[in-house]
KOLLUMBA-593919 format. One record per residue: residue in one letter; x, y, z of N, C-alpha, C in turn. Coordinates in steps of 0.001 Angstrom, whole numbers, plus 500000, padded with zeros to 6 digits. Each point is the difference from the previous one (the first is absolute). Last residue first. Example, Ala and Ser with C-alpha at 12.3 -4.5 7.8 and 13.67 -1.06 7.14 Angstrom:
! residues 2
S512850497750507080500820501190500060499230501090500730 A500290494280499930499110501190500000500900501200500000 
This chain:
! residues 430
X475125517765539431499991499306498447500228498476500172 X500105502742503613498283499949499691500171499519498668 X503989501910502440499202498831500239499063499388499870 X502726504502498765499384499512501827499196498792500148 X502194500589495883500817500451500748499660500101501431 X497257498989496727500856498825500066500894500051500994 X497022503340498536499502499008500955500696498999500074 X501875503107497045499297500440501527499871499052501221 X500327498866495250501270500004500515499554500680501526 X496210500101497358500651498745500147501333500129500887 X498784503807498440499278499913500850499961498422500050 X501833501492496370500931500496500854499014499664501735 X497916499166495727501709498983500116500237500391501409 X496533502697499203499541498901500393501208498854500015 X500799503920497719499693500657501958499312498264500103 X500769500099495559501307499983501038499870500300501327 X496477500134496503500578498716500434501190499365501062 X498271504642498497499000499110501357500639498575500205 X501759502906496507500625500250501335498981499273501092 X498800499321495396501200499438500626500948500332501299 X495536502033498138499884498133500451501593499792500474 X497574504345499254501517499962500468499507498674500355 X496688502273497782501539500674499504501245499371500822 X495275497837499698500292500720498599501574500981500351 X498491498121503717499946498455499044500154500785498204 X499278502919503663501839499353500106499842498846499299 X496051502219499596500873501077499807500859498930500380 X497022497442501655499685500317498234500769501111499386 X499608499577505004500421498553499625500061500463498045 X500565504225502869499033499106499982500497499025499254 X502845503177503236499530499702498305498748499200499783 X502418500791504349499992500960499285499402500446498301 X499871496774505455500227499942498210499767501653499639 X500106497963504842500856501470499276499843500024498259 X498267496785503383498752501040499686500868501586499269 X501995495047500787498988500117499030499208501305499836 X504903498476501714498816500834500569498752500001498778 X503777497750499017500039499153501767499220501312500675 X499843500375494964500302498569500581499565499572501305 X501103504229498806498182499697499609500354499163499892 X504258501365500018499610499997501382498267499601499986 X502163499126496130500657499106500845498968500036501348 X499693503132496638499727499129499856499439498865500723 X503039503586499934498499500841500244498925498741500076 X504681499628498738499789500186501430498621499913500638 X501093499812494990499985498406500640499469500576501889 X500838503637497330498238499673499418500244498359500980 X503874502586499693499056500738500900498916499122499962 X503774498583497358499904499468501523498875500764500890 X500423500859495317499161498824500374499743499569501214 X500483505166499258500266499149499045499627498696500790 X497418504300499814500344499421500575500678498941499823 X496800502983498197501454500804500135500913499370500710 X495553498284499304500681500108498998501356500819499662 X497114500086503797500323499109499717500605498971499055 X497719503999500957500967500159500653500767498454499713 X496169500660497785501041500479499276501143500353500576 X496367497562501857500465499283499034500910501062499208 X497854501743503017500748499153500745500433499233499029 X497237503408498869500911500329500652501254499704500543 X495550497952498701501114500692498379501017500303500684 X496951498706503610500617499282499069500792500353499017 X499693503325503448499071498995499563500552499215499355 X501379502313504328500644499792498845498731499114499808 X501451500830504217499000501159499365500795499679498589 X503644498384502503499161500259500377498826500925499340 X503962496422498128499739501346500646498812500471500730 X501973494916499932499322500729499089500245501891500150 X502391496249502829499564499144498768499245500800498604 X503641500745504623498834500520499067499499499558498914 X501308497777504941500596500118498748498618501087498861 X499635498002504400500321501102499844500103500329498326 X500222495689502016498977500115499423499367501426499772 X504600497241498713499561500646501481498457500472499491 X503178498175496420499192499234501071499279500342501460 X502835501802496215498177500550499705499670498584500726 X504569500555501139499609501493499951498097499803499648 X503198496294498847499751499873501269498677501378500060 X502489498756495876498915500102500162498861500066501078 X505043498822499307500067501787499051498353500074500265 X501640496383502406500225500692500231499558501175499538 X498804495999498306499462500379501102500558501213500689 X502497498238496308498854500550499601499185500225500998 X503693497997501169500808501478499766498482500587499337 X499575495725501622500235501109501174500771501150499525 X498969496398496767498892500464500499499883500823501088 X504379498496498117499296501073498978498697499934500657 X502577497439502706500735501356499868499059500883499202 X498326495500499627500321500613501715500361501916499869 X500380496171496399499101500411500053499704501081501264 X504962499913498081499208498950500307498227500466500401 X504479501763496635499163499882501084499010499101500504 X504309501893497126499693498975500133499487500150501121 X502174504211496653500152498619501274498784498967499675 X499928504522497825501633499005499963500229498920501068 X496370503942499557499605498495498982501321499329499618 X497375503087504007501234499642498896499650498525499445 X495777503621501396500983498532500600501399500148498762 X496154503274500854501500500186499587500850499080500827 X495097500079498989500576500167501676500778500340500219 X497720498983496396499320500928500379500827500720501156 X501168495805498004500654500772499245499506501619500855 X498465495938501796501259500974500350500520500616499259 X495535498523498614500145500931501321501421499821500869 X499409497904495859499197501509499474500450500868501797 X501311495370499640500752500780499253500088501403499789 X496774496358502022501437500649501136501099500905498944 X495513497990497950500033501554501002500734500204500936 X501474496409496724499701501564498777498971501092501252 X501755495570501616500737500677499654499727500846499285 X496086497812500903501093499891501129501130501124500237 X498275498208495838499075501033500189500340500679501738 X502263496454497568499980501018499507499291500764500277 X498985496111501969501529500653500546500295501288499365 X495849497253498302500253501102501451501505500262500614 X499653499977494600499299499141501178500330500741501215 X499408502332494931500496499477501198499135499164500980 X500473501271494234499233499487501021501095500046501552 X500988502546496396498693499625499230499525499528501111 X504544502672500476499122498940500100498636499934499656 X503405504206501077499923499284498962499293498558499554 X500562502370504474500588499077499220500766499491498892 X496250502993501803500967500779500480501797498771499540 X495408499117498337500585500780499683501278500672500385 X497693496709502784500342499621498562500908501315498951 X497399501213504030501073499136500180500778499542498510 X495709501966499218500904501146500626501636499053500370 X496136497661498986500934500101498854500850501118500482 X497336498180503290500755499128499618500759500770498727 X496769502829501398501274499266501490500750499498499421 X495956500132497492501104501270499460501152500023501459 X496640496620497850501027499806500997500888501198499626 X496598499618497187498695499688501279501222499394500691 X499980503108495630500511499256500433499265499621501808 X498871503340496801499880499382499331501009498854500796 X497465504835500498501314499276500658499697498596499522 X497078503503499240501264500437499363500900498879500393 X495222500893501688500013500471498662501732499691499394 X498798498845504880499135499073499211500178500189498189 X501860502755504194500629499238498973499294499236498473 X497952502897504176500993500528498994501058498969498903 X496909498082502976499454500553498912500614501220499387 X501417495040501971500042501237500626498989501013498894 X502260495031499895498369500642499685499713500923500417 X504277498274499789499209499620498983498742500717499864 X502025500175504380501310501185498540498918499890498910 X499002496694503417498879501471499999500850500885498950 X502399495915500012498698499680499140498739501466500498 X504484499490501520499705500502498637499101499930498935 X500239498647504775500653502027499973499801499867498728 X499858495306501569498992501530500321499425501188499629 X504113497385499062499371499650499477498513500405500251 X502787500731503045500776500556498662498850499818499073 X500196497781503876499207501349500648500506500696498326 X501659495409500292498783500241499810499450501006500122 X504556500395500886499570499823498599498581499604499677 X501663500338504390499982501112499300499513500109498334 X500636496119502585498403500750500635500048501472499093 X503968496912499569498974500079499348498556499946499933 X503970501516502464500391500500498923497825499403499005 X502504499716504903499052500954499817499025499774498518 X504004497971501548498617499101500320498925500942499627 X504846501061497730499095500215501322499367499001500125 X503181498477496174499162501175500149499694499924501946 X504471497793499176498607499874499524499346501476500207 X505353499755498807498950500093501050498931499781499476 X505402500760498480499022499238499709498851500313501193 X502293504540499577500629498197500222498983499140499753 X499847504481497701500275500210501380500141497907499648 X499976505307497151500460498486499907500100499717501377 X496576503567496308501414499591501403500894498308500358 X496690501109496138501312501310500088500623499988501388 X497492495377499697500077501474498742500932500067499743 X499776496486503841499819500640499870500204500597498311 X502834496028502871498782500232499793499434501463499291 X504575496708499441499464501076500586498682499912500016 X502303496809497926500638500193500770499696500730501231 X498197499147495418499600499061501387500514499932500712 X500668501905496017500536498707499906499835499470501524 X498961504451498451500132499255498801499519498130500067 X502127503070503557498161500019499817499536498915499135 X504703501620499899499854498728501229498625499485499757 X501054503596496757499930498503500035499923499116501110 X499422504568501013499338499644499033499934498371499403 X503524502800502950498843499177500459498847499473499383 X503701501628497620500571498761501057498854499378500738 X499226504374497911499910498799498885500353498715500770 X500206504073502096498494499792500244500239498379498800 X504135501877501315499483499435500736498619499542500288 X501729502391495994500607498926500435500098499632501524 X497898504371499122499578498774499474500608498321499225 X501774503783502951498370499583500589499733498717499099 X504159502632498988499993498728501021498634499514500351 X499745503410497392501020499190499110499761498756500511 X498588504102501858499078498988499020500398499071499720 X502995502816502546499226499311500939498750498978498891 X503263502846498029500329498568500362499057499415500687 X499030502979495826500456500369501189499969498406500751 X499325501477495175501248498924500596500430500777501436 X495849499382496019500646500497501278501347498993500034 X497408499576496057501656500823499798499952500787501787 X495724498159498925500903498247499400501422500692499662 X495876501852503430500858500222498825500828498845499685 X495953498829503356500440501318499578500655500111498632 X497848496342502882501263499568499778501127501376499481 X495447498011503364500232500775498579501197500320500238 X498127495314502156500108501562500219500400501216498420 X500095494702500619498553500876500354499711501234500607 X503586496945496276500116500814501082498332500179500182 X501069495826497922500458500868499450499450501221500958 X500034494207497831500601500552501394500138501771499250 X497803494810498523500275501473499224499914501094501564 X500820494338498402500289500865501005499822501698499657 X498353495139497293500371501253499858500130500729501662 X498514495216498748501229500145499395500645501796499623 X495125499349499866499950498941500205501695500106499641 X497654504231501316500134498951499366500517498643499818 X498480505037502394499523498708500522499933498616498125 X501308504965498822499963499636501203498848498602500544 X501647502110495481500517498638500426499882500162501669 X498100503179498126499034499408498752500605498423500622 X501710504427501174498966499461500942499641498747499453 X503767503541497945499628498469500027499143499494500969 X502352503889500925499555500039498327499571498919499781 X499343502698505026500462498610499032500210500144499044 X500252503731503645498770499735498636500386498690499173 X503501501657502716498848499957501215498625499279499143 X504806499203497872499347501019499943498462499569500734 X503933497682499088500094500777500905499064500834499666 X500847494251499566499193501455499806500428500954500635 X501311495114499227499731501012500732500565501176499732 X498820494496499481499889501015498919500059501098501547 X500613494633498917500242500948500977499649501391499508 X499154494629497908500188501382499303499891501118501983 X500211494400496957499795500856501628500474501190499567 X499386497780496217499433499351500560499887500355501343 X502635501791495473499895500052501190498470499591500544 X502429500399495233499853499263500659499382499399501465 X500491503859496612501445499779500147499494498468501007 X496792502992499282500294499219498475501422499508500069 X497985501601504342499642499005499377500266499347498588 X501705503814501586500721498861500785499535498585499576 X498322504217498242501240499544499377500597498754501086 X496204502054501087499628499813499010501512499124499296 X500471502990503833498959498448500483499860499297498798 X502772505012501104499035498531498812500131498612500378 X499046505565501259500355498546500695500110498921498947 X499457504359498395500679500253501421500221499067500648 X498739500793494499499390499385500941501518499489501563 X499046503500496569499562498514499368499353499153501240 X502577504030500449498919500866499117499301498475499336 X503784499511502880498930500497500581498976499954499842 X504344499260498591499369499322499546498507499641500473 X503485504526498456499547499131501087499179499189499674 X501825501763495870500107500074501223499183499092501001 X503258500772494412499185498854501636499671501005501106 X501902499413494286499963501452501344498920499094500713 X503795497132496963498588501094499703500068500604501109 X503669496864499084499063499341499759498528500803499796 X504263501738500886499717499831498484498607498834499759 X499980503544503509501181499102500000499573499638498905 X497870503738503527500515499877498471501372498871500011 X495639502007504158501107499276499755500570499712498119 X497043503879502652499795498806499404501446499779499834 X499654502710504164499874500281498484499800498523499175 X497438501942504984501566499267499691499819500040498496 X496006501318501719500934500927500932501798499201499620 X495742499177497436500822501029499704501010500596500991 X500145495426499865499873500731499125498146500767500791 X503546496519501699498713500324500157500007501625499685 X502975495584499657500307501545499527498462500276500238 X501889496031500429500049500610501482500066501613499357 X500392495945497079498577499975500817499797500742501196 X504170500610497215498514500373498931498520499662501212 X504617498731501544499660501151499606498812501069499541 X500853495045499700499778500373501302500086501906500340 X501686498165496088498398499582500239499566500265501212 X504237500536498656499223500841499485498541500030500426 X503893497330501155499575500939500744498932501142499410 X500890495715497953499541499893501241499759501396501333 X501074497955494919499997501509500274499328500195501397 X501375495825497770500600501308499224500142501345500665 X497527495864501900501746499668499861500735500871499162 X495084499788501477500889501066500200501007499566499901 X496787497768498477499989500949499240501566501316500900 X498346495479501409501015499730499028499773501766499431 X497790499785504084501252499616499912500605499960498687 X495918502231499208500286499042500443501539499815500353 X494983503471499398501229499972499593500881498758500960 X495537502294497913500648499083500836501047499460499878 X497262504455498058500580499107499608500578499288500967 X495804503197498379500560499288501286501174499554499319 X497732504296497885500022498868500000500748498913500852 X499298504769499013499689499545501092499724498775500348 X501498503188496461498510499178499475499556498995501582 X504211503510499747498608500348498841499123499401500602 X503985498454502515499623501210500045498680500715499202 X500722494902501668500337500856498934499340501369500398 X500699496417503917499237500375498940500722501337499009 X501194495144503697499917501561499758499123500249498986 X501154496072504075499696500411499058500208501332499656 X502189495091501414499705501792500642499378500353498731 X502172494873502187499047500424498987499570501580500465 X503196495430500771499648501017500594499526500644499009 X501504495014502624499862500587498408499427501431500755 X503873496462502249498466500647500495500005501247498702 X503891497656500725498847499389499642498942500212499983 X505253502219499956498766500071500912498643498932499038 X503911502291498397500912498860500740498340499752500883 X499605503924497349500139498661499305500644499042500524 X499854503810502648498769499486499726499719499088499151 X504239501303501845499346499645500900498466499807499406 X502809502310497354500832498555500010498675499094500837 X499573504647498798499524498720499262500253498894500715 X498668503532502745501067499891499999499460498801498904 X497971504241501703499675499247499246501259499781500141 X499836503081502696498894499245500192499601498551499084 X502682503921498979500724499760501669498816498650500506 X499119502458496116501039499709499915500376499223500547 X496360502452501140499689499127499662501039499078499353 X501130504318501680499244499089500830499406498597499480 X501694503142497364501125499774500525499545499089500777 X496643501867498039500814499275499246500992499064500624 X497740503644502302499286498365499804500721499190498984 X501717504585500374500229498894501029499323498945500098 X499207503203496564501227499123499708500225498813501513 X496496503182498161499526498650501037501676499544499767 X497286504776499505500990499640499527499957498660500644 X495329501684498813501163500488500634501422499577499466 X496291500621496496500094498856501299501186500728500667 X498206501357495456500871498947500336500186499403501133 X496877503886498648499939498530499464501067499250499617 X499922504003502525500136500468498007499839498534499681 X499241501281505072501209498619499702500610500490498303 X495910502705501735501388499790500820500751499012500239 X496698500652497060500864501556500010500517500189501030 X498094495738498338500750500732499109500589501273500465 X497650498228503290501116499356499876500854500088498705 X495242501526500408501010500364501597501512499867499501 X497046498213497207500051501474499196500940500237501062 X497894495830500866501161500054498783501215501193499862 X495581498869502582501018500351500761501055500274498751 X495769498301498965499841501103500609501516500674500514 X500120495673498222499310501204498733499591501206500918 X501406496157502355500976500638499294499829501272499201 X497714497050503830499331501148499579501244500780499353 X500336495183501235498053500342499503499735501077499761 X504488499247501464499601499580498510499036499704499786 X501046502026504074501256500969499184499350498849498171 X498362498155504460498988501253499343501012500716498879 X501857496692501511499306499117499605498778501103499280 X503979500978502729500334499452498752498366499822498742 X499812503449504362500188498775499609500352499339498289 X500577504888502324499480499461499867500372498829499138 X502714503627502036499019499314501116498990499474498991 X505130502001498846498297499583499667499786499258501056 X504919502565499018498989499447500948498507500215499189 X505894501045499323498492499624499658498993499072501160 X505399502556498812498669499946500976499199499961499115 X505063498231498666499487501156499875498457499984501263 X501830495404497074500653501197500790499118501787500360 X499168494502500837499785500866499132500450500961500355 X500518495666502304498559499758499213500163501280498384 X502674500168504621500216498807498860499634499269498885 X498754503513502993500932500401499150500888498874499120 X496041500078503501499808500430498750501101500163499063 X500350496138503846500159501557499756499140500170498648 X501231495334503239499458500674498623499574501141500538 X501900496591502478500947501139500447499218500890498698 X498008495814501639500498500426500919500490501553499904 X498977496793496339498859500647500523500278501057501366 X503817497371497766499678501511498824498404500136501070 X501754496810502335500885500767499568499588501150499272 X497671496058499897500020500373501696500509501520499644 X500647496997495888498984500407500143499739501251501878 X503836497571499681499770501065498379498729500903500568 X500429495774502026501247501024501075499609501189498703 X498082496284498019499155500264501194501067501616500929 X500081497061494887500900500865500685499101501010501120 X498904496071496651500424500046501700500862500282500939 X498112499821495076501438500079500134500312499989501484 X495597500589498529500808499172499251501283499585499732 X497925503302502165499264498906501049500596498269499169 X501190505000498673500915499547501444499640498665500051 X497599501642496415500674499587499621501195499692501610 X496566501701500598499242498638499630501325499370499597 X499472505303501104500206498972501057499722498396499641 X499457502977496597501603499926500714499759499090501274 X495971500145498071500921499229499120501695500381500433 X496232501982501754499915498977500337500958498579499171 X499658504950499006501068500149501498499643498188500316 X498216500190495500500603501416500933500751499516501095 X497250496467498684499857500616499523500378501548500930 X500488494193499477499600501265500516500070501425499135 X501419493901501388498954500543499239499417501264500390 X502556494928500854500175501223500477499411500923498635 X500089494296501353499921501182499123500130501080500744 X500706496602501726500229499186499050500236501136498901 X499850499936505863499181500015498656500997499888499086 X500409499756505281500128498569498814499237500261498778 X499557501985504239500582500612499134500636499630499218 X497791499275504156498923500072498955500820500859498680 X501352499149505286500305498792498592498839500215499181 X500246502978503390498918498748499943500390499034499364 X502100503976500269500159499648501280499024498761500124 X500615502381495852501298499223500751499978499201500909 X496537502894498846499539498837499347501582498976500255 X499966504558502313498849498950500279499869498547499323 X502572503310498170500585500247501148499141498395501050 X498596502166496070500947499055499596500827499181501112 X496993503833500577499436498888499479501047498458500361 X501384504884500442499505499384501286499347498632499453 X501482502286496185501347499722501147499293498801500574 X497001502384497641500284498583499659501078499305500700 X498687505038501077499345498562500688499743498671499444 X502857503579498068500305499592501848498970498982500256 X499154502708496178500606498335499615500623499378501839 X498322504303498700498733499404500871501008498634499478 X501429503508497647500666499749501206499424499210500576 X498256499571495372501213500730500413500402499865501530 X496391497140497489499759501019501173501124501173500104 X498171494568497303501024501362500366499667500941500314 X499086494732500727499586500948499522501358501084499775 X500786494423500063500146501351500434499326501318499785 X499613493974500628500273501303498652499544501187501320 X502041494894499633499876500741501280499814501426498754 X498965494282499730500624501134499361499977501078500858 X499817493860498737499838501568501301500369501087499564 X498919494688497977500853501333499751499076501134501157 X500271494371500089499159501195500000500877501246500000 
């Protein structure tokens, strides 16, 4: 059975294939056959093919802008938006690049320093990158045997993410990034053979959902937003090669949890009283009469989760983990460690202690309805969950009527009720 390890591309965000790789080492899961990427996922692929690991560590550790390009440049927007919205931007960058692209000699140099022939044709493990023709944007897959001529070229060409980098010119034609085709290729691993397929993604927005939950497909890829694909401030750098490390452990059942990562652990006992009270909630959501006209889905809870995912379908762990996610993200939980169920429900009981007193101001005073529903709209989520929570464990403080929070704020109700579980768990009644 052929194994293949394919690489998205991301420019700097490649740190968190580092942290990946880093992980899949650490599992013995790195016995692939094929190697397979695109841009920055193809330099780093070609290390993975040449198992030059200390290399790889190394250039992520000490990477500068200046190694990348000479002179100051900076874009804050994404690779991925920079070529869904070229034709708009084009004109920017003609009149401030004159449509050649910064200066990239140091990626050159860099990628130089990175591609070693000897070490990759002495290597068994097949390798496959893609690029696309400058004009007609046409894909071309490009193969070990193809680079025995012009090996650094090519790799060149798939890391030119044109217009902000200059199209690449070699006698074989004008190439850029292999982006503009296709950012992950999953596609090429398979025509190259591959039967177990690892795939990871850097971009927060999948390009490929289509191979998530497949039969022989690992599709691993950040759940946080990932920003500029030319930051090269460090603290990002390092974040997200440690969010990728933890990502595959996940991957691979190591870890529990999403976007956070905490230790293997069963759900609560709580967990699936809660989920029947869910199912409740979305069947009045369903039939509410502000909704009744527009809302076309009868698990808007459930797909909210899902979505937050990316996922078509979640099970209850996913759903578990998609409202401990929402509400420590809410909480400004770190997301570089490893937590256990305990810690993250007493750091969320904590930030929500305050609308437990029965003092607590739940409404303004002398206020009509309109009034209150628009104070209330100035209010971001953690206000509306508090307000919530506390008409939970005081029924006569509701503030909203049942049919207004079932039409504007189902999903924060869902959570003052998550979170009001953990409560009672916490003094014993769960």
């Amino acid at each position: 059975m052929k194994k293949a390890l394919v690489l998205g591309g991301g420019g700097t965000r490649g740190s968190y294939q580092n942290g990946a790789i880093h992980a899949l080492r650490r599992l013995g899961k790195d016995d692939w056959d094929i190697v397979t990427g695109t841009s920055i996922g193809a330099l780093n692929g070609v290390l993975c093919v040449q198992k030059d690991y200390k290399l790889m560590d190394e250039i992520w550790a000490n990477l500068t802008q200046d190694q990348i390009v000479n002179g100051s440049f900076k874009i804050d927007m994404d690779l991925s938006d920079m070529i869904a919205e070229r034709n708009s931007i084009l004109p920017f960058f003609r009149d401030f690049l004159q449509d050649r692209g910064v200066d990239i000699a140091p990626m050159k140099e860099y990628i130089a320093r990175i591609y070693n022939p000897e070490k990759f044709f002495a290597s068994d493990t097949e390798f496959g990158l893609v690029v696309c023709r400058h004009v007609s944007r046409e894909p071309v897959y490009v193969t070990k045997a193809m680079m025995k001529d012009h090996g650094l070229d090519w790799l060149i060409a798939t890391a030119s993410a044109y217009p902000a980098f200059p199209v690449h010119r070699f006698e074989d034609g004008e190439f850029i990034d292999g982006g503009y085709y296709d950012n992950l290729p999953i596609d090429e691993a398979l025509q190259m053979g591959a039967e177990e397929i690892i795939a990871i993604d850097l971009a927060g927005n999948p390009n490929h959902p289509n191979f998530f939950n497949r039969t022989g497909i690992t599709y691993i890829f950040p759940q946080v937003t990932t920003g500029s694909f030319l930051s090269f401030d460090r603290k990002i750098i390092n974040r997200l090669e440690t969010l990728g490390y933890y990502d595959t452990m996940k991957a691979f059942g190591m870890f529990d949890g999403v976007r956070y990562t905490f230790g293997k652990n069963l759900l609560p006992a709580w967990f699936p009283h809660f989920m029947h009270e869910i199912l409740i909630l979305e069947t009045k959501i369903q039939n509410s009469v502000e909704l009744a006209a527009r809302l076309r889905s009868s698990q808007v809870i459930t797909d909210r989760i899902a979505s937050m995912q990316h996922q078509k379908v979640v099970d209850d762990k996913r759903m578990f983990y998609g409202f401990m996610d929402y509400l420590m993200s809410m909480c400004g939980c770190d997301l570089e460690r490893v937590w256990n169920y305990r810690e993250a429900r007493n750091r969320i009981l904590a930030e929500f202690a305050p609308c437990m007193e029965e003092n607590y101001e739940y409404s303004p005073s002398s206020m009509t309805a309109e009034k209150i529903l628009a104070y209330t709209s100035g209010l971001d989520s953690k206000g509306v969950i508090s307000k919530l929570l506390h008409a939970l464990f005081y029924p006569s403080h509701i503030f909203l009527k049942e049919n207004v929070w079932l039409t504007v704020y189902p999903f924060e109700k869902a959570a003052a009720m998550f979170i009001a579980e953990m409560m009672r768990e916490l003094n014993g009644e769960g």
